[in-house]
TIDREN-512601 format. One record per residue (C-alpha): x, z, y. Coordinates in steps of 0.05 Angstrom, whole numbers, padded with zeros to 5 digits, always signed. Layout:
BEGIN
XZY ...
***
This chain:
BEGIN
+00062+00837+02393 -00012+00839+02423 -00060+00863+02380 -00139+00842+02376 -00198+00874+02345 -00255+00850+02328 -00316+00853+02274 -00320+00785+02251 -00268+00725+02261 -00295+00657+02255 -00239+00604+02239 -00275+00535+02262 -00328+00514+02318 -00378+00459+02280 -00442+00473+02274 -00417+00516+02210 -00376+00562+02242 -00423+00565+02303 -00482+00582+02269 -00436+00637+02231 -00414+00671+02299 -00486+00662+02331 -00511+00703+02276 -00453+00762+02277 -00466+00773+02347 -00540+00777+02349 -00528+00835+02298 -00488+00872+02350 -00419+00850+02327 -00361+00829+02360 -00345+00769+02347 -00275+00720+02355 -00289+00646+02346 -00223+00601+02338 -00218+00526+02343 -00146+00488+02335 -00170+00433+02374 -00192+00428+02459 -00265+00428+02434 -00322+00461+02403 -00370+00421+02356 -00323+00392+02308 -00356+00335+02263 -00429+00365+02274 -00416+00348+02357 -00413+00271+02328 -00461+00265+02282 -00537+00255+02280 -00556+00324+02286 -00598+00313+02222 -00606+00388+02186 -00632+00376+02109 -00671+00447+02103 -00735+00438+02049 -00780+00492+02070 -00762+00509+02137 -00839+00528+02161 -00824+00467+02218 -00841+00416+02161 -00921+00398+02163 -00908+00352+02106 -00858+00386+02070 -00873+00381+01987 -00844+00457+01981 -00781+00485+01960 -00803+00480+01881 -00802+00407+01896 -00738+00413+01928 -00706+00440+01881 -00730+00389+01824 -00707+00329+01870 -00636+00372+01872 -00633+00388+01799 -00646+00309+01781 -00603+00283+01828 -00548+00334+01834 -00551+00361+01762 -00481+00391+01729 -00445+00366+01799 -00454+00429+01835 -00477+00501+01815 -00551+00514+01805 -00543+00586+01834 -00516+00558+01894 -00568+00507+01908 -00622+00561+01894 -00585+00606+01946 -00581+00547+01996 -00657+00537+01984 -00685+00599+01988 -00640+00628+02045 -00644+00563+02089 -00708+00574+02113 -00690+00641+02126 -00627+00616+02178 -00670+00568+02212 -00722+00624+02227 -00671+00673+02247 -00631+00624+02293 -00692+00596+02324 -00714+00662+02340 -00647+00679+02381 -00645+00615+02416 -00586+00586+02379 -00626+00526+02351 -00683+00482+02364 -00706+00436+02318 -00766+00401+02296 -00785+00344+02238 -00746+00282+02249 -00809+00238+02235 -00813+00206+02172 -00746+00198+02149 -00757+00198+02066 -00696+00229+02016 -00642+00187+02002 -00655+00171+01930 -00737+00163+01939 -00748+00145+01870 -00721+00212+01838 -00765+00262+01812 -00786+00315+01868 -00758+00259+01928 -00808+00262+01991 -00826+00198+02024 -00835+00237+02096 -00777+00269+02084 -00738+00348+02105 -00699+00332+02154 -00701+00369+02218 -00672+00339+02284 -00642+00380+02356 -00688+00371+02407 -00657+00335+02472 -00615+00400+02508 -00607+00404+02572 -00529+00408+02581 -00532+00431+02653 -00540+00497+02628 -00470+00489+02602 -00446+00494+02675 -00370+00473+02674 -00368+00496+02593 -00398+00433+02581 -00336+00397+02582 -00322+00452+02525 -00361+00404+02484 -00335+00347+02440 -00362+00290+02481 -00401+00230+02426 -00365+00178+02406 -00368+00115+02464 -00397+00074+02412 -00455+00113+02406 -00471+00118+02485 -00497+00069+02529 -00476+00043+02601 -00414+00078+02597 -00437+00147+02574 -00500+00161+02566 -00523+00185+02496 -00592+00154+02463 -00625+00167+02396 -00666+00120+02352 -00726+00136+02389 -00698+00127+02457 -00660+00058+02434 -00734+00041+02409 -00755+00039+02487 -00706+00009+02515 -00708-00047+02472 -00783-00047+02487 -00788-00033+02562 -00806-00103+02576 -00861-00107+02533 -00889-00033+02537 -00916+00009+02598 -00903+00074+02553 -00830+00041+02543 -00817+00021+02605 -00821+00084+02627 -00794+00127+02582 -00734+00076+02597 -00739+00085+02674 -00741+00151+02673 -00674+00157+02622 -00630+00109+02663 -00651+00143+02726 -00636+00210+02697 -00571+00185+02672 -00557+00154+02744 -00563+00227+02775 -00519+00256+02720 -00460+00211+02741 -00464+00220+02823 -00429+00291+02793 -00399+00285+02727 -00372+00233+02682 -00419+00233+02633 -00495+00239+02617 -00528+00313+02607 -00583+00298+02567 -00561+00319+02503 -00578+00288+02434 -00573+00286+02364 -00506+00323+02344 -00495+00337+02419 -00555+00378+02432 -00548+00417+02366 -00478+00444+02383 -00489+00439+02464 -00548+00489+02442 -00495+00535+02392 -00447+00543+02445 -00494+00565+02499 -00522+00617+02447 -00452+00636+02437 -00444+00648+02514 -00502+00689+02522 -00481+00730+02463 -00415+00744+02481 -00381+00711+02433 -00308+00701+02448 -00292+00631+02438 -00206+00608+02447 -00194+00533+02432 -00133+00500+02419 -00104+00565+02380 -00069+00553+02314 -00079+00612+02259 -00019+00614+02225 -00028+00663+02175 -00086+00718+02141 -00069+00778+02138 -00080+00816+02069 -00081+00880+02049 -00087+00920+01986 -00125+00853+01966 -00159+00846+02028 -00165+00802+02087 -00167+00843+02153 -00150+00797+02200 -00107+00739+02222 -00040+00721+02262 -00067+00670+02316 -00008+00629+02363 +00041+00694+02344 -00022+00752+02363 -00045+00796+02310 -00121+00794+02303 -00162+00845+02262 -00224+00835+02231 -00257+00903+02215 -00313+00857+02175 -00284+00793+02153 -00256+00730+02166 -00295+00667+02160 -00266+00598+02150 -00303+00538+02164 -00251+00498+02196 -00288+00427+02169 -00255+00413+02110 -00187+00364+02084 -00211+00290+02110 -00147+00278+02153 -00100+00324+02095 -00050+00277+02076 -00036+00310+02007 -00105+00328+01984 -00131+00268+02009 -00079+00219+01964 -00100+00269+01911 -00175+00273+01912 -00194+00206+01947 -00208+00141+01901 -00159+00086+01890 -00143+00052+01943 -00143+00112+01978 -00192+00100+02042 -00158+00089+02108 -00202+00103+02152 -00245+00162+02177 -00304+00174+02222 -00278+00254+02226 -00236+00281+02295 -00165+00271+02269 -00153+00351+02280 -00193+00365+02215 -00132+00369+02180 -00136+00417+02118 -00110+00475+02152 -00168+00522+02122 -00165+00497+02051 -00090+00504+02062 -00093+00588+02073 -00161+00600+02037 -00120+00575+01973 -00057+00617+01999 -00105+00681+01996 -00123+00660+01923 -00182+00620+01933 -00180+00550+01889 -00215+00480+01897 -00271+00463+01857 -00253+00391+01835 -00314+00377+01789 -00360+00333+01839 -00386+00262+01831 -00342+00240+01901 -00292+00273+01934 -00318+00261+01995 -00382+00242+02031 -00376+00160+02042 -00401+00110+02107 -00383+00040+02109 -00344+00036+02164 -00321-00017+02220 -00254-00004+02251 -00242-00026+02335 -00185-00020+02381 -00213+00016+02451 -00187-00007+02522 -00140+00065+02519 -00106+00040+02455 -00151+00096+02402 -00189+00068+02342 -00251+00076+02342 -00285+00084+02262 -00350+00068+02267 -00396+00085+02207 -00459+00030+02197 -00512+00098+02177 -00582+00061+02192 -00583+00008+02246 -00560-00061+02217 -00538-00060+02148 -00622-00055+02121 -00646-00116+02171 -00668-00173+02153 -00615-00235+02163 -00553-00199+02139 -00515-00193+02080 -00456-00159+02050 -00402-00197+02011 -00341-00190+01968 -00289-00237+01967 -00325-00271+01920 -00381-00289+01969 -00432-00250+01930 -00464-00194+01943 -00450-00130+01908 -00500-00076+01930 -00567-00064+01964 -00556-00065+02037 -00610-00024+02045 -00584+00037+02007 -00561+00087+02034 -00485+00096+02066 -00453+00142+02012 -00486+00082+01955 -00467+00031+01996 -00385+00048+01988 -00399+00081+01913 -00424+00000+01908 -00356-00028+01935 -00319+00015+01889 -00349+00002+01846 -00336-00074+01849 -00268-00052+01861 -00260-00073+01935 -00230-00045+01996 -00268-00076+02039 -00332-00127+02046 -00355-00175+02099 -00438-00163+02131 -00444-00236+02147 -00508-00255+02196 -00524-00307+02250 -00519-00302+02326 -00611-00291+02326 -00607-00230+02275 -00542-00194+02325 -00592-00207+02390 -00648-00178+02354 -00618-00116+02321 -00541-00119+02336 -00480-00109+02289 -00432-00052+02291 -00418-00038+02358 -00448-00095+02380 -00510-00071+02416 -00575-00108+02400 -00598-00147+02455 -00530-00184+02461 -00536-00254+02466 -00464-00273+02482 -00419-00231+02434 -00350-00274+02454 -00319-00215+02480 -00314-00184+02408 -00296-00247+02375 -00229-00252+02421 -00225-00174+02409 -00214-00195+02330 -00280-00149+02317 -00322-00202+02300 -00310-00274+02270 -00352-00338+02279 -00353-00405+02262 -00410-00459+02262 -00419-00463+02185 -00419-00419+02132 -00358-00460+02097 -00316-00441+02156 -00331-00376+02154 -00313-00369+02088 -00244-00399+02100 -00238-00358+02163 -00246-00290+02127 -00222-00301+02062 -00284-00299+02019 -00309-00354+01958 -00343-00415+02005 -00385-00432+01946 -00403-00358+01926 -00427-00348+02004 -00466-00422+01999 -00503-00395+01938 -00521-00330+01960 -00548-00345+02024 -00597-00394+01998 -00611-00349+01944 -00624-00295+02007 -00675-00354+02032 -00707-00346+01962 -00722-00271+01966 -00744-00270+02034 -00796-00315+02023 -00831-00281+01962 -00810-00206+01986 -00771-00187+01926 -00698-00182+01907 -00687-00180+01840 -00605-00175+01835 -00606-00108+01875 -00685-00088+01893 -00662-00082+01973 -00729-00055+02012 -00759-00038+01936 -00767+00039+01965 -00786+00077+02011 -00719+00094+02042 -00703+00024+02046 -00762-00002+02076 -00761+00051+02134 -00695+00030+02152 -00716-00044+02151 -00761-00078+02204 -00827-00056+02205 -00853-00132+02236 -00823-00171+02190 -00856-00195+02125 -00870-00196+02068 -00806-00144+02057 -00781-00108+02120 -00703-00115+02092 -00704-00187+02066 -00694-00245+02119 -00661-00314+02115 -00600-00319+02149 -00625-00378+02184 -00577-00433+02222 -00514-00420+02255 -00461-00395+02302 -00452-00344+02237 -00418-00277+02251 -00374-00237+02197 -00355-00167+02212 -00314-00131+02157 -00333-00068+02137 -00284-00015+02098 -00297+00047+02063 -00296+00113+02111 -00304+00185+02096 -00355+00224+02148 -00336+00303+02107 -00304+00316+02045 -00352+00351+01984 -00293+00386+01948 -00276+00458+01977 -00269+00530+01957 -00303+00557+01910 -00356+00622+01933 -00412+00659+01899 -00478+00660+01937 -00459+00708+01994 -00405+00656+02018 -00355+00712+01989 -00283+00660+01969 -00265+00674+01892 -00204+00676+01860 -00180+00651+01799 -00219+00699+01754 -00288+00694+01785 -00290+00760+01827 -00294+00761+01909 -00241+00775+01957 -00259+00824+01996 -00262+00799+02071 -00256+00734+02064 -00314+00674+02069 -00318+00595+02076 -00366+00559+02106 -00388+00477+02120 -00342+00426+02091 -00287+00490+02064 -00336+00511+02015 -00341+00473+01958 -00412+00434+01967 -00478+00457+01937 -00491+00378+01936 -00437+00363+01889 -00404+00295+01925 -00485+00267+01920 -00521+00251+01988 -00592+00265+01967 -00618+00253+02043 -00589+00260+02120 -00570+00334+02138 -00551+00353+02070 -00474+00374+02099 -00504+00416+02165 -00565+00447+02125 -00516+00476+02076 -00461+00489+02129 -00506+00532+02177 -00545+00565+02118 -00479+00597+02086 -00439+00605+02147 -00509+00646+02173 -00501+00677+02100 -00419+00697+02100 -00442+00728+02177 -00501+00767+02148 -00465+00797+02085 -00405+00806+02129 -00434+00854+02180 -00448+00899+02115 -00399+00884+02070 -00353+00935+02091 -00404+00995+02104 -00425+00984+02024 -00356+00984+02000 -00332+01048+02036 -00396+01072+02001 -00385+01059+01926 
***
């Protein structure tokens, strides 16, 4: 049997584990980084980008970490450990300076993008979220296709990826010069990216964060092997010193970290952990499949159950693709917070403020015991701002009514029928929706009453950038279900990402990272970024305690 050596193994290529093996091999190790499925990027590759560090020293209008951790103490409380968040905290900062400094990262203030629950004590209304900057992914050279490509849904003209700021233009290129040709010069940028490839370069959001990782991990000479299954750790005189990878021995002189992204497609831990009706549906790659957990609690690590959700939560809309796949898409900012739309039960009421964020939104549903809910709009509000997957600016959206996407029907009474919903409920509560936008105030659920709300609203529309009527027909229902995007429970660590066993006390070897480790939020989502920040701060931590873990204990 072939045998490997190497310092440090990292099990698991998100941002996590990336940020983990970046950091090993700028300290002169070398450094193995495994992946069980054909790409690198995981979850993070998807996602916004969005990296919840207080602190960082990139944050002009950062309140400071003491704030931070107030905001975390009121809104996480007895969820999660307060050693952990201090560690998180105070060593964040530290991670982003260190990986900006070797090229692994660059990030800057997403602007104005206020915490989650903006009415807590310590909350910032400008917000600590830091965003990728746009990355180049020609300097991925043929590794690009390495990377986990966005979802289609999330791309534009058959590939090519946009963020808020850039959807901001195009919407706008007809009635700004500075958006016009921001717009002219994206599209034309795209159109020179396909004469050669099949996809756009310009990288974004979740896409330039990891496209950036992985060509850190190139230049460091971090040996990267996709598509490998681990199937066992290998343990000695109660420590880990290595793995068996796809039948090859692997030794890690250092340690082994796992951040293989957590149990959201487990089947077991799932049924166990998940709410009744257990969610169908999630917006995580299907190979995230529990396999960490699974040997992390084999080597004596154990699951720290105590959190207020299992699992991190998006409303989600489910669609069938042209190549047969499902494609879960999770409603995060763009159309639930509008003006014009509502969200339903099968009563026809509402049940939540729309303009909360996506982990309230699906506590709300659960909370009113459904499975599912309808947003219900008109054909005016899905030209102006879109619905789901349908892009705004569409003005015939036929095509995903014969799809079964959407539904519509002239009236409001035949929509309800249609769907399944109360006809008189859905009557009542869109003329009370005619009330509220008219004096600005919703007093069954206080939708646009914060901050948060309001900057996910419409910024020309008055008096209350959320609250619109929902005007005269065609009407549109979408259904929306409940949809994990990470799971919250994981192993449980001390502060140098070190796994514990049943008594409390380290094993010796062994670390989890990202969505393995049990999170420092405690199932609460107290703003965006709040599963990388943590992810890259402790995977940077198990890879900085690693590379001297072992010189210390040959020491003692």
């Amino acid at each position: 049997m072939a045998e490997d050596v190497f310092d440090i193994v990292v099990l698991g290529a998100g941002a996590a584990g990336m940020a983990a093996a970046a950091t090993a091999a700028s300290l002169s190790k070398k450094v193995l980084l495994i992946e069980s499925s054909k790409f690198v990027g995981g979850t993070s590759a998807l996602s916004a980008g969005s990296v919840w560090v207080p602190s960082s020293g990139l944050l002009g209008a950062d309140s400071g970490l003491e704030a931070a951790r107030t905001y975390l103490d009121a809104v996480v409380g007895n969820w999660s450990s307060r050693a952990m968040r201090s560690s998180f905290l105070e060593r964040g900062p530290e991670m982003i300076a260190h990986l900006h400094r070797i090229g692994a990262i660059d990030l800057a203030p997403y602007p104005y993008h206020p915490d989650y629950l903006a009415d807590a004590p310590g909350a910032s209304t400008q917000g600590r979220v830091l965003g990728a900057r746009a990355f180049d992914g020609r300097l991925l050279g043929k590794h690009l296709a390495l990377l986990r490509p966005p979802m289609p849904e999330f791309t534009v003209f058959g590939g090519m990826m946009v963020d808020r700021t850039d959807i901001g233009h195009l919407l706008g290129m007809n009635r700004s010069i500075r958006s016009f040709v921001h717009s002219v010069r994206l599209v034309g940028r795209y159109g020179i990216d396909r004469l050669s490839g099949r996809r756009g370069r310009r990288l974004v959001m979740g896409n330039a964060l990891t496209g950036r990782l992985l060509r850190s991990l190139m230049d460091l000479g971090v040996v990267i092997r996709t598509r490998t299954a681990v199937d066992a750790l290998t343990i000695r005189d109660g420590r880990v010193w290595g793995l068996v990878a796809d039948g090859r021995e692997v030794t890690a002189r250092d340690g082994v970290i796992v951040a293989t992204g957590g149990f959201s497609h487990h089947p077991e831990l799932r049924s166990r952990y998940y709410p009744e009706p257990v969610a169908k549906h999630s917006a995580v790659p299907d190979t995230n499949r529990g396999g960490g957990l699974d040997m992390l609690i084999e080597a004596g690590g154990h699951l720290v159950e105590h959190h207020a959700n299992a699992a991190f939560w998006a409303p989600c809309s489910v669609n069938r693709r042209a190549d047969g796949s499902l494609a879960v898409f999770p409603h995060f900012v763009l159309d639930r917070a509008k003006p014009g739309v509502i969200a339903v039960g099968r009563s026809g009421r509402r049940f939540v403020d729309e303009s909360t964020s996506y982990q309230r939104f699906v506590e709300g549903m659960y909370q009113a015991g459904s499975n599912s809910c309808h947003l219900i709009c008109n054909g005016d509000f899905i030209r102006r701002y879109g619905l789901g997957i349908v892009r705004p600016g569409t003005r015939d959206p036929a095509s995903f009514v014969q799809s079964g996407y959407l539904s519509q029907c002239k009236t409001l009474d035949e929509l309800a029928a249609r769907i399944g919903v109360d006809s008189a409920g859905l009557l009542d509560t869109a003329a009370l929706m005619d009330q509220y936008a008219r004096s600005g105030v919703d007093p069954d659920f206080g939708r646009g009453g914060n901050a948060y709300g309001r900057n996910l609203g419409d910024p020309a529309h008055g008096p209350n950038p959320c609250l619109g009527p929902i005007g005269a027909g065609p009407y549109y229902a979408l259904e929306i279900h409940p949809g994990d995007i990470g799971t919250s429970i994981g192993i449980e660590t001390n502060t140098s990402a070190q796994v514990l066993d049943q008594s409390g006390q380290p094993i010796a070897g062994l670390y989890a990272a990202g969505n393995d480790m049990s999170s420092v939020m405690g199932g609460v989502y107290p703003g965006p970024g709040i599963t990388l920040g943590p992810g890259m701060t402790f995977g940077y931590v198990a890879a900085m305690h690693a590379a001297n873990a072992l010189q210390q204990e040959t020491s003692q």
